[in-house]
C-alpha atoms as one frame of an Amber mdcrd trajectory, in Angstrom:
protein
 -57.782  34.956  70.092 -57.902  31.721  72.149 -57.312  28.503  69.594 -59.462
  26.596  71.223 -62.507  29.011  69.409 -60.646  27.637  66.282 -61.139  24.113
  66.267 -61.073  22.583  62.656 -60.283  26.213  61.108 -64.090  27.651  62.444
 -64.240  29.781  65.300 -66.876  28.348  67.041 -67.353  31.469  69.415 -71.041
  32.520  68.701 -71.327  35.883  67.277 -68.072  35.795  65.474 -68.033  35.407
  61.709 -65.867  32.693  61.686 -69.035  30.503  63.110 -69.505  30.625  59.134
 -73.079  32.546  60.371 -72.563  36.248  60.289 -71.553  37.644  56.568 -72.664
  34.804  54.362 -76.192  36.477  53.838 -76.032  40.253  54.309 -73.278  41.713
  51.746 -75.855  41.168  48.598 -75.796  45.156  48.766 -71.741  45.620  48.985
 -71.435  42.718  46.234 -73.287  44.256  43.746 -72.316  47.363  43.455 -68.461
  46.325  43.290 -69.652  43.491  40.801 -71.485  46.281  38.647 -68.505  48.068
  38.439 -66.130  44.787  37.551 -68.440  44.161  35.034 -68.556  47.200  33.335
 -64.761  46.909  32.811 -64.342  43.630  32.062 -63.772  44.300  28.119 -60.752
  46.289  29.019 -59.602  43.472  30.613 -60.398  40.255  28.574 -56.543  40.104
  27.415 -55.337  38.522  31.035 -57.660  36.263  33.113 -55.372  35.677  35.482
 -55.369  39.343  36.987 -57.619  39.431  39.645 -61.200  41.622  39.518 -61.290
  42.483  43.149 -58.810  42.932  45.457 -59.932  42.551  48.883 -57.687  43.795
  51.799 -57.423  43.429  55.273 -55.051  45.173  57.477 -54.369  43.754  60.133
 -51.824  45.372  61.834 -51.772  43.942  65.542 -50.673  48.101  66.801 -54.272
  49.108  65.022 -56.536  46.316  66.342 -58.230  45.492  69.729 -58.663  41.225
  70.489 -59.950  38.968  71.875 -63.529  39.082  72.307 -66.320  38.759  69.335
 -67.004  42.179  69.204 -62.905  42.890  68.742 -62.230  45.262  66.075 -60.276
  42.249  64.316 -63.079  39.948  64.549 -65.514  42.684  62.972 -62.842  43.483
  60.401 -62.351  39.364  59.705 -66.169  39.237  59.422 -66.659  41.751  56.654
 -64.108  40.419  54.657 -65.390  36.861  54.647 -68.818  38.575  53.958 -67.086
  40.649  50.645 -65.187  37.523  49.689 -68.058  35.279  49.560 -70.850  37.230
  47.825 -67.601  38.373  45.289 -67.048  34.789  44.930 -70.217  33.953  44.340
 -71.030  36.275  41.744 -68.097  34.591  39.561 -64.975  37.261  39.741 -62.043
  36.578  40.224 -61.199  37.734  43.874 -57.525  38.239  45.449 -57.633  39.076
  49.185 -54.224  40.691  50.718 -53.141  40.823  54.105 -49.346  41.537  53.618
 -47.115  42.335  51.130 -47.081  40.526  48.471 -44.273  38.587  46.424 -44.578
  38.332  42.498 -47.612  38.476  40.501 -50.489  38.016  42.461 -52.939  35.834
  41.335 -57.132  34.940  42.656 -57.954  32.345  44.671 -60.923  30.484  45.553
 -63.427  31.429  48.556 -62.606  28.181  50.195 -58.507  28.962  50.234 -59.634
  31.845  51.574 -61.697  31.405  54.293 -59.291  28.484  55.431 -57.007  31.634
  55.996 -59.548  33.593  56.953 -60.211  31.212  59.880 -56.793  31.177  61.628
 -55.595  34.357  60.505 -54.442  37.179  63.196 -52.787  40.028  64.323 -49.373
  40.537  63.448 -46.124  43.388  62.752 -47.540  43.853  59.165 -45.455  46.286
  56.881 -49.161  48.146  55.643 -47.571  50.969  54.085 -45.713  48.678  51.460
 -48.657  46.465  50.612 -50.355  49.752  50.001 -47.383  51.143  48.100 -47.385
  47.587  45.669 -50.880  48.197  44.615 -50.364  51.996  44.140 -48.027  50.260
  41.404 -50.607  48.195  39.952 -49.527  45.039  41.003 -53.022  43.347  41.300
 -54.916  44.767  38.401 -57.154  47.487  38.178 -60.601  46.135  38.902 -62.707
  46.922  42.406 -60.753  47.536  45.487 -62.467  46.865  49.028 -60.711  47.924
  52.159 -61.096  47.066  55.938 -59.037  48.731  57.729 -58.391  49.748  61.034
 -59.191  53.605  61.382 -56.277  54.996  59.757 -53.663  57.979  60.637 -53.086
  60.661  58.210 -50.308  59.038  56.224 -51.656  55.702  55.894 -54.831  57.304
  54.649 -52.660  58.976  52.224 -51.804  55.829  50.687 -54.876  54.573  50.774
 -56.077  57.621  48.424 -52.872  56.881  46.087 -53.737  53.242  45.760 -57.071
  53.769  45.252 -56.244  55.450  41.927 -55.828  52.804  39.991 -59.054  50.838
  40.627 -62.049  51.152  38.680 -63.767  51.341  42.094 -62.882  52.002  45.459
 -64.766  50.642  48.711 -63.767  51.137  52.602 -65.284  49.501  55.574 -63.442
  51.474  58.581 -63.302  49.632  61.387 -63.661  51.471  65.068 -60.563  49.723
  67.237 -60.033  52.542  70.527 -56.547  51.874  69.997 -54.322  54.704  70.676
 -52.235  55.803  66.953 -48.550  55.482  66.646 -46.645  58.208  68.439 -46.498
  61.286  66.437 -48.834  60.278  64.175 -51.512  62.777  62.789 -54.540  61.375
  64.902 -58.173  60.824  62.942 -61.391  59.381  63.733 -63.149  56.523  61.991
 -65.683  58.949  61.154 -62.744  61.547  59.599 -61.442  59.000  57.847 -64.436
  57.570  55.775 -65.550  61.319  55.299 -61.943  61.831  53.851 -62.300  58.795
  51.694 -65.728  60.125  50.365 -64.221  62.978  49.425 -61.671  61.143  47.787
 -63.947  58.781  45.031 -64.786  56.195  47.566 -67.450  54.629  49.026 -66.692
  54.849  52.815 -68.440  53.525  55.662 -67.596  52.688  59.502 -68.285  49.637
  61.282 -67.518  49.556  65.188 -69.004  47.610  68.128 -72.919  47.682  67.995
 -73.486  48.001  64.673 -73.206  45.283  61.979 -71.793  44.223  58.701 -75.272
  44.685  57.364 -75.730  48.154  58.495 -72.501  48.944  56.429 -73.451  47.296
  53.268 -76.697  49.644  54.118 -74.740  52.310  54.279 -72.386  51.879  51.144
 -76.008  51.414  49.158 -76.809  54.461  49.817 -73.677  56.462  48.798 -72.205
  57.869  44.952 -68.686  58.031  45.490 -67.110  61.485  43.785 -64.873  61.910
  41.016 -61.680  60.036  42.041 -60.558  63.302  40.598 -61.231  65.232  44.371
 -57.906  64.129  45.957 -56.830  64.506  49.400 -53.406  65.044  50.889 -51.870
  65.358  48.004
């Protein structure tokens, strides 16, 4: 993405999030149902307030992504995230959002860290499969778990199932990029993938070019995730 869209950290690029415009007023549906679920196990985890209640992840994977333009599959994925990060903010949890692996004990940080990241952040050779391996392992709690990925191959979705095992909740906004998957890799649709999810315990939705972050949050409302007990690929 051209830097001079970035000037002072905000894309100025109308119709990108990062105008600050898009997300900050349509994820009130998204927000509270992972806040409802934070809540409810908050007394199980009174004993450390320094874990995070929410972990918010982006993968951003430059191989998975498409660029460049507003209605890029990054710049949709960017803009839900800001969205979930705000109205998570807002509603006073503590919110850790990922983009890479991590190193030591995670801990939240504030919406406007964030969306100073959030505003210059981009593609890049991310190692996804051991970010999702470190919170298979519990690294950053056990609270909600929101996901915007890139539509995923069979083994990445695989971790994504694994990982999602340890959350109270489990939400995925699958982005729609076109690209073409990794060589040898088992190929799947956005729409396999957030059926797969479903099937899993999550709530699953898609989000590619011509819809918007608000039909998602739509979408999620609508949903009751399964037992996290249904399992797939395993």
């Amino acid at each position: 993405m051209a830097e001079a869209s970035r000037a002072n950290g905000v894309v100025a690029e109308p119709g990108t999030l990062r105008t600050l415009v898009v997300a900050l007023s349509v994820a009130g549906v998204c927000a509270s149902l992972v806040t409802a679920s934070v809540v409810a196990l908050r007394p199980y985890q009174e004993e450390n307030r320094q874990r995070p209640e929410a972990v918010v992840l982006l993968d951003r994977r430059a191989s998975a992504h498409t660029t460049g333009t507003a209605s890029s599959s990054f710049e949709l994925a960017v803009s839900a995230v800001a969205s979930i990060v705000w109205h998570l903010s807002s509603a006073d949890l503590r919110v850790l959002h990922v983009d890479r692996p991590l190193k030591g004990q995670p801990r939240p940080t504030s919406f406007d860290v964030t969306l100073a990241h959030l505003a210059r952040v981009d593609t890049d050779a991310v190692d996804i499969a051991t970010l999702w391996h470190q919170l298979s392992n519990g690294i950053a709690g056990e609270g909600a778990l929101v996901a915007v990925v890139p539509t995923p191959d069979a083994a990445l979705l695989r971790w994504m199932v694994r990982a999602g095992r340890g959350f109270g909740a489990r939400t995925a906004i699958v982005v729609e990029s076109g690209r073409r998957p990794r060589r040898g890799a088992e190929v799947l649709t956005a729409d396999e993938a957030a059926a797969a999810l479903r099937v899993a315990g999550w709530a699953a939705t898609v989000l590619r070019e011509g819809t918007s972050v608000a039909d998602c949050w739509q979408d999620l409302g609508r949903q009751r995730p399964r037992s996290p007990g249904a399992m797939v690929g395993t």
